[in-house]
FILUMMI-753821 format. One line per field, with one value per residue: residue number from 1; residue in three letters; chain; x, y, z of N, C-alpha, C in turn. Coordinates in Angstrom, 2 decimals. Example, Ala and Ser with C-alpha at 12.3 -4.5 7.8 and 13.67 -1.06 7.14 Angstrom:
BEGIN
resi	(1,2)
resn	(ala,ser)
chain	(A,A)
npx	(13.19,12.85)
npy	(-5.69,-2.25)
npz	(7.80,7.08)
capx	(12.30,13.67)
capy	(-4.50,-1.06)
capz	(7.80,7.14)
cpx	(13.20,12.90)
cpy	(-3.30,0.03)
cpz	(7.80,7.87)
//
This chain:
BEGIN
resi	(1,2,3,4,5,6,7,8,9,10,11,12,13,14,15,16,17,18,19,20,21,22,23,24,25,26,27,28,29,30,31,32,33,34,35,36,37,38,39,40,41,42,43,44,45,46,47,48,49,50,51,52,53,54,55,56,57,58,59,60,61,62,63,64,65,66,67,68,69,70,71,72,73,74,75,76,77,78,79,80,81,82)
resn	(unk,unk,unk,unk,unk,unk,unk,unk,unk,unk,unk,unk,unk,unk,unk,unk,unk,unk,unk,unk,unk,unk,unk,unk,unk,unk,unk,unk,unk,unk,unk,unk,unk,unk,unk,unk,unk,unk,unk,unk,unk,unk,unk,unk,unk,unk,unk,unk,unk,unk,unk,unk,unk,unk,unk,unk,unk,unk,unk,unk,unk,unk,unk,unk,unk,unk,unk,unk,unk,unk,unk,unk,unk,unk,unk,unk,unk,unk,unk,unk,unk,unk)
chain	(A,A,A,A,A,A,A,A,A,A,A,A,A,A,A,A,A,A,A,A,A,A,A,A,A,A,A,A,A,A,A,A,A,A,A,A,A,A,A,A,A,A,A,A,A,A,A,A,A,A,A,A,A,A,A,A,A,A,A,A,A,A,A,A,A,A,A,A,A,A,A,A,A,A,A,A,A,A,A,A,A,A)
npx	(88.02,89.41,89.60,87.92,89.90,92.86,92.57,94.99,96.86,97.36,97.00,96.66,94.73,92.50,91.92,90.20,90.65,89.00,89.48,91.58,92.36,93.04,94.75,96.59,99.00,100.32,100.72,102.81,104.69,105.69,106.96,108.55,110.52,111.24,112.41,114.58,116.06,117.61,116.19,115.37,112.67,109.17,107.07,103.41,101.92,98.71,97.04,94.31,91.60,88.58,87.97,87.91,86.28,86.43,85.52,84.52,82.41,83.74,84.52,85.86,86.87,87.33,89.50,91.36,91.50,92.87,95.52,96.52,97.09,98.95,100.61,101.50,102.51,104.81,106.15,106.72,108.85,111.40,111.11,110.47,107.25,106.57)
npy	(90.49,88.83,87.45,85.40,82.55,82.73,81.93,79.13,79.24,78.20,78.82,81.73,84.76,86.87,90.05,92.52,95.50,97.49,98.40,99.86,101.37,99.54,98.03,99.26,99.38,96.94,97.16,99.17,98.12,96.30,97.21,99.59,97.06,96.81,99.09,98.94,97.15,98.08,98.13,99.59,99.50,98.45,95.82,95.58,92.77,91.43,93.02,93.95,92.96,93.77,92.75,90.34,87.06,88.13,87.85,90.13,92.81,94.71,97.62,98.85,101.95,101.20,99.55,101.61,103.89,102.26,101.39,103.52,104.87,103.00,103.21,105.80,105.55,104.05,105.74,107.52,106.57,106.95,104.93,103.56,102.56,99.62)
npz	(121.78,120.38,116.80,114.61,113.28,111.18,108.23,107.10,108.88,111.33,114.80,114.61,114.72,114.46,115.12,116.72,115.72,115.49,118.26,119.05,121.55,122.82,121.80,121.63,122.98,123.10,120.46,120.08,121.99,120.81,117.98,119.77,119.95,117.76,117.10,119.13,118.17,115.77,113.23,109.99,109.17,109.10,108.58,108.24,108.43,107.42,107.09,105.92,106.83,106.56,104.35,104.92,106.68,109.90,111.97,113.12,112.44,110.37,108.60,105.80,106.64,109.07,108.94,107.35,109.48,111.19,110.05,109.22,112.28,112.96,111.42,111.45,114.37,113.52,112.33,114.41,115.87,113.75,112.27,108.62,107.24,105.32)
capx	(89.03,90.26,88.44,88.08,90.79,93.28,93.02,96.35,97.90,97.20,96.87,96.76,93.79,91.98,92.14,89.46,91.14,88.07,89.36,93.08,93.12,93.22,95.77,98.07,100.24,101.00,101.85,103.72,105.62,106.43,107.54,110.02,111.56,112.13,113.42,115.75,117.17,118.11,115.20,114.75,111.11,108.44,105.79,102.37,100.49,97.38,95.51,92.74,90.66,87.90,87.76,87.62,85.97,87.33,84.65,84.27,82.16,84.91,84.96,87.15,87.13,88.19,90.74,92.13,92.02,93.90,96.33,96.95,97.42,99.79,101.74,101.71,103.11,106.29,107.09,107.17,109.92,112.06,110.81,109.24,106.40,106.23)
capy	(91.08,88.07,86.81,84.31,82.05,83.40,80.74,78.75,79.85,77.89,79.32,82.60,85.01,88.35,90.99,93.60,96.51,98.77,98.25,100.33,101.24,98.01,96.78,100.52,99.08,95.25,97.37,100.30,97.52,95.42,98.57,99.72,96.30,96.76,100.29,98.77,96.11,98.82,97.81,100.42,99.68,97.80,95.54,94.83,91.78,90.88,94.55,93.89,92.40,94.29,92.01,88.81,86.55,87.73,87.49,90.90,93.82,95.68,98.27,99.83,102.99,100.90,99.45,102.47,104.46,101.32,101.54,104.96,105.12,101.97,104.13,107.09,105.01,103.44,106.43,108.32,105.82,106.98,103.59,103.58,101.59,99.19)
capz	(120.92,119.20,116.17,113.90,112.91,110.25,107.38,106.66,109.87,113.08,116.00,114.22,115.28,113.70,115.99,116.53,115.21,115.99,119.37,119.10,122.45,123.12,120.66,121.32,124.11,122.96,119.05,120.51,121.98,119.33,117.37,120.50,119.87,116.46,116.93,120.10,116.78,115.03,112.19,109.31,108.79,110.21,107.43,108.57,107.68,107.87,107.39,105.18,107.35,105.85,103.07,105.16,107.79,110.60,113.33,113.62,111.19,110.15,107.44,104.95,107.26,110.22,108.40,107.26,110.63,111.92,109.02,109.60,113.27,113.20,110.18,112.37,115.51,113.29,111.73,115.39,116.32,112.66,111.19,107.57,106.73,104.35)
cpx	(89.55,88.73,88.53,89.26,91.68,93.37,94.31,97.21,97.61,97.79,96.44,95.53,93.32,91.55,90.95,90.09,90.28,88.35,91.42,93.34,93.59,94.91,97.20,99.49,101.22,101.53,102.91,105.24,106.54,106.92,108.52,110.77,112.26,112.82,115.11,116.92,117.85,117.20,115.05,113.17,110.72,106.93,104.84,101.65,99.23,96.06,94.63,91.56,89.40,87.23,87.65,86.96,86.44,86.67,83.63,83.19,82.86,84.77,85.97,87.66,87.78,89.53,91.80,92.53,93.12,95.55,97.22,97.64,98.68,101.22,102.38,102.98,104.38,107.10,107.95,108.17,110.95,112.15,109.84,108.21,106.26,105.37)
cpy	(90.06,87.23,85.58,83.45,82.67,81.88,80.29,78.95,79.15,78.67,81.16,83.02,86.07,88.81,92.56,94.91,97.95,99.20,98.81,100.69,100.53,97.47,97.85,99.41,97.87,95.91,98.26,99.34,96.45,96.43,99.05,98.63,96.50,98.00,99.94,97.68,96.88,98.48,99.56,101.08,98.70,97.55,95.03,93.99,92.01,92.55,95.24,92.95,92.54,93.53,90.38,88.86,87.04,87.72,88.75,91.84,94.85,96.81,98.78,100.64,102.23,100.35,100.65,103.39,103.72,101.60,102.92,105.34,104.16,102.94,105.32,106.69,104.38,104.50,107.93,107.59,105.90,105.91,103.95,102.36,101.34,99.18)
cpz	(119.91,118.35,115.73,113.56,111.58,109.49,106.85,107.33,110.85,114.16,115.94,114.07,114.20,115.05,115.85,116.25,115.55,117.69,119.91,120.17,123.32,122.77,120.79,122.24,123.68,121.36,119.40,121.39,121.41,118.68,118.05,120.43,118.56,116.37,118.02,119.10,116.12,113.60,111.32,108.95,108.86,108.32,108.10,107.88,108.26,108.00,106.52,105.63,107.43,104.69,103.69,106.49,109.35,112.11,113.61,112.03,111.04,108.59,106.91,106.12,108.55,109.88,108.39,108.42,111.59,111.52,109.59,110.87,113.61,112.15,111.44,113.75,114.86,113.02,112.94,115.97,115.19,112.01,109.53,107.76,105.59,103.24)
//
């Protein structure tokens, strides 16, 4: 699941994304923290990984189903996305 190194970031990974039911539980809970802060809305980095190195063969389309389902999961907690 974890990929390549994220350039300019140490320690900082790329994340198989094709692999969401993987990744639901550890985002769904980062997202209940920011709804337990009282947070308006929730910005994701790092989700064009499509366009870079990141270990994995990722496409557009996985991107965007990622995109989408991560959108879907802030905005069922009354968070916008960025």
């Amino acid at each position: 699941m974890l990929g390549n190194d994220y350039e300019g970031w140490a320690g900082e990974k790329w994340l198989d994304i094709r692999q969401i039911s993987t990744l639901a539980p550890i985002m769904r809970a980062r997202l209940d923290l920011c709804k337990q802060k009282g947070f308006d809305a929730v910005e994701p980095d790092n989700i064009d990984g499509y366009t870079n190195a990141t270990g994995f063969p990722l496409t557009a389309q996985d991107q965007l189903d990622y995109n989408i389902w991560l959108a879907n999961e802030a905005h069922a907690r009354g968070s916008r996305s960025a």
